[in-house]
C-alpha positions in Angstrom: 121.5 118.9 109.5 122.6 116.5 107.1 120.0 113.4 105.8 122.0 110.1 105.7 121.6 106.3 105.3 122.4 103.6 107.1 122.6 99.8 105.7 122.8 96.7 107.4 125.1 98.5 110.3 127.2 100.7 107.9 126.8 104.5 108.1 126.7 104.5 104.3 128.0 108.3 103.8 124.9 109.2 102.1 124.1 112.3 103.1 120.5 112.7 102.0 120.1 116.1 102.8 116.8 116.8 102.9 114.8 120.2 103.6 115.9 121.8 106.9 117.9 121.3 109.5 115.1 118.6 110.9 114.8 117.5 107.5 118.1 117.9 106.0 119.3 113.9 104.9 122.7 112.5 104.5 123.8 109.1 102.9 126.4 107.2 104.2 126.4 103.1 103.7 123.4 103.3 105.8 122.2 106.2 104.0 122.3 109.0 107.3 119.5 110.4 106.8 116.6 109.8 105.2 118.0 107.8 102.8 119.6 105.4 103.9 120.4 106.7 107.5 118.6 109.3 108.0 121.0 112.4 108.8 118.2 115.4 109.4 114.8 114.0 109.0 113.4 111.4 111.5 110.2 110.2 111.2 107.9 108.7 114.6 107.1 105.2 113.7 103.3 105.3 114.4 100.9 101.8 114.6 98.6 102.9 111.7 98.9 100.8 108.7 97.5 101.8 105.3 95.8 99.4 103.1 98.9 99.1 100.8 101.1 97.5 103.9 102.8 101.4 104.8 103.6 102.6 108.5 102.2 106.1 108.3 101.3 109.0 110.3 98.5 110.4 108.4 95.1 109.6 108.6 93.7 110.9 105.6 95.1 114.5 106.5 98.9 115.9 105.9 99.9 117.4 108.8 103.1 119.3 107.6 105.1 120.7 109.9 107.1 124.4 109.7 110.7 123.2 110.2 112.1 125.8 112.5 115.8 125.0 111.6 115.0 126.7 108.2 113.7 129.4 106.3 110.2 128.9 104.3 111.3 128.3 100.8 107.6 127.7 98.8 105.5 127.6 101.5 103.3 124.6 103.1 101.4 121.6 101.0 97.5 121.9 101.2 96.9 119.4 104.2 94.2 118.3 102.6 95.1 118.0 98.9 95.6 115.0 96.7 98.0 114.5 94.1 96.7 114.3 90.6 98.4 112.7 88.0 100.9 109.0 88.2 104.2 110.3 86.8 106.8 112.5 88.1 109.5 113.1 85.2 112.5 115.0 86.0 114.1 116.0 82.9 118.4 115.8 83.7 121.1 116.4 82.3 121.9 112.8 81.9 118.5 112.3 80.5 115.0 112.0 81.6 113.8 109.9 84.9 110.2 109.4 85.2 109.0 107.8 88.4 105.9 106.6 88.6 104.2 107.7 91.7 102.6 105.4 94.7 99.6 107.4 96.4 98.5 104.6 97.9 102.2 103.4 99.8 103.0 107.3 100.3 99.6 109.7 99.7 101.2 113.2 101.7 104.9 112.4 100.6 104.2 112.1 96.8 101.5 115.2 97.8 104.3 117.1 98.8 106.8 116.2 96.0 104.1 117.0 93.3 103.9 120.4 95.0 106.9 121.2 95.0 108.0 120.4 91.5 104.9 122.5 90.6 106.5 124.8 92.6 109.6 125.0 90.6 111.9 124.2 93.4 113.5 120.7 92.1 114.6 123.0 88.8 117.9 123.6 88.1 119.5 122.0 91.2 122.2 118.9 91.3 121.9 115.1 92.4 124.9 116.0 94.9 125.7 112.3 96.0 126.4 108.7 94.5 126.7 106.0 95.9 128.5 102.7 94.7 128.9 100.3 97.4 128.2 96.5 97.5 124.9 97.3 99.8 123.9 100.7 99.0 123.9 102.1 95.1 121.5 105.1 95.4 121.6 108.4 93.6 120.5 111.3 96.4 118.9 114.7 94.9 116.6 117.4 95.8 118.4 119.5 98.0 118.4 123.0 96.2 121.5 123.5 98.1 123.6 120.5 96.9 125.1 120.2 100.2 123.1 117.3 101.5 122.2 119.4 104.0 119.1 121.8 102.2 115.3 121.3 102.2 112.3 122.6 102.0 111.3 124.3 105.0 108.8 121.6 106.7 109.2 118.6 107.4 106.6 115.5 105.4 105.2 112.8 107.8 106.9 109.5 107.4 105.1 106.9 105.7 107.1 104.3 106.0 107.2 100.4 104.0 106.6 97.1 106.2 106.2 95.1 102.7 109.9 95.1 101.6 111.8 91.8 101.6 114.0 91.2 104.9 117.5 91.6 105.1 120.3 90.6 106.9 120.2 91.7 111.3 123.2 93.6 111.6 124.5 94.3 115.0 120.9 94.2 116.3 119.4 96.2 113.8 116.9 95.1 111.2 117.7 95.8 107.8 115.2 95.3 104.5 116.1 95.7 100.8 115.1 98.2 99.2 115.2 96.9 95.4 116.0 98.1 92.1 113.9 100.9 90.3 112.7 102.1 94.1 112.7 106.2 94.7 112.4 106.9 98.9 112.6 109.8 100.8 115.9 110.8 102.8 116.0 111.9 106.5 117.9 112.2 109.3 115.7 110.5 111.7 112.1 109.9 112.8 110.1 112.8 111.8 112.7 114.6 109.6 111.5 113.9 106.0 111.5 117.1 103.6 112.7 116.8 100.0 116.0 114.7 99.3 115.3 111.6 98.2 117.3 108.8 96.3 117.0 106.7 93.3 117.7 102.7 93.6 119.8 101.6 90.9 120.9 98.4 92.6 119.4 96.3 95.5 120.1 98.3 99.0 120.4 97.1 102.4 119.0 99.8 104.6 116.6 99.8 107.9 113.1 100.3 107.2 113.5 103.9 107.6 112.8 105.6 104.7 109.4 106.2 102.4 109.0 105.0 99.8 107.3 107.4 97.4 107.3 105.4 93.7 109.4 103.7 90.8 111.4 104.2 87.4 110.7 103.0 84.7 113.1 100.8 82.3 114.4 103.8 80.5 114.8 105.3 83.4 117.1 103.2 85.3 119.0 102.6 81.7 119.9 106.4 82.0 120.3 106.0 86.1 122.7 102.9 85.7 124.9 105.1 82.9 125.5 107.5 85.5 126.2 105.2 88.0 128.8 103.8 85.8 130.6 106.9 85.4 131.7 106.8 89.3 132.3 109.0 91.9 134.5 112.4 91.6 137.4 112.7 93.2 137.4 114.1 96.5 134.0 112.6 98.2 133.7 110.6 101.5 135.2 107.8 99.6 135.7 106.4 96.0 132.5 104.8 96.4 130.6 107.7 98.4 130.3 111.2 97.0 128.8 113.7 93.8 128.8 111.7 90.7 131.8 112.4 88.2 129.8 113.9 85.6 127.3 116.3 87.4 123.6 115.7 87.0 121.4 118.4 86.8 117.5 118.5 87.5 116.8 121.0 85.0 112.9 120.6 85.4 110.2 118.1 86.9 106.9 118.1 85.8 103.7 115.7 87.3 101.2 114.6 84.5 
């Protein structure tokens, strides 16, 4: 299944595959999938709230979840373990992103992202989706498939934001802006999170759908703006919707 997301209305192409069939993510203008519309990973809103304003549906514990739609690729997170370290820095082939991590917004999804760069599994695999449109300018990576539709193998509990600012109510649906510099998690759904996620290089209208798991830095977004200004090869969904022109390359990530 394919993660996407979905802005203000729009199915915003974005395929955010994420890490299974139940987690895969696709982007589309409302990201489908996790991302912006969640295309394979769905997440069950639940009523808890952690201190830092975040729907979640952990209670000190990580419950992840086998996804039986794929194959195991590394293995499940300790439940019980805690990330150490603030910074994730994926070293590209367009340059270095470092996102600072959010334990307290997201403790089991940046658990689970730590692991599995310590895991080698973000190495050598493509950001296989750009997106350029007037409400949605995300980057989408960590699908070791590059399809959209890849992902670990379990599915992450959804932890997701009530603190963004509002957006506009599109056809019924509430929408939320996730700003510049923001890095959140891809699905397809409630309860479908596994390892795509996308990289805010310009304010996104998107339901509130998607975890939000940390930030880049200023460098960071200098390097993720240059390769959103190099466009969107030819042949995607659409000339705003698709892999980036000049493929980008995870060639490593490392937590410190």
């Amino acid at each position: 299944m394919r993660t996407t997301l979905r802005t203000a209305g729009i199915v915003a192409a974005l395929a955010l595959t994420l890490a299974g069939c139940v987690a895969r993510e696709s982007a589309s203008e409302q990201p489908r999938g996790s991302d912006f519309t969640p295309s394979s990973e769905t997440a069950t809103e639940t009523e808890a709230e952690t201190e830092t304003e975040t729907e979640t549906a952990t209670d000190g514990t990580c419950e992840f979840q086998a996804d039986p739609s794929q194959q195991p690729v590394v293995g499940l997170p300790p439940e019980d373990s805690q990330a150490t370290g603030t910074t994730l820095t994926l070293t590209t082939s367009a340059g270095p992103l470092a996102i600072q991590l959010d334990t307290g917004r997201a403790p089991c999804t940046v658990s689970s992202q730590v692991f599995l760069a310590g895991e080698g599994y973000f190495d050598n695999t493509v950001c296989h989706r750009l997106t350029t449109s007037a409400s949605l300018k995300v980057l989408q990576c960590g699908d070791p498939e590059g399809t959209g539709g890849g992902g670990p193998g379990y599915v992450v509990p959804d932890e997701l934001p009530t603190d963004l600012p509002e957006g506009p109510t599109t056809s019924g649906t509430e929408t939320v802006i996730y700003q510049r510099g923001i890095v959140a998690m891809a699905n397809a759904g409630p309860n479908t999170t596994g390892s795509q996620f996308f990289l805010v290089f310009g304010d996104s209208t998107l339901p509130p759908n998607y975890t939000v798991w940390g930030k880049l830095d200023e460098a960071s977004l200098a390097t993720l703006d240059a390769i959103a200004a190099g466009g969107v090869a030819a042949g995607g969904q659409s000339p705003e919707d698709g892999p980036p022109a000049t493929e980008v390359t995870i060639q490593s990530a490392q937590a410190a």
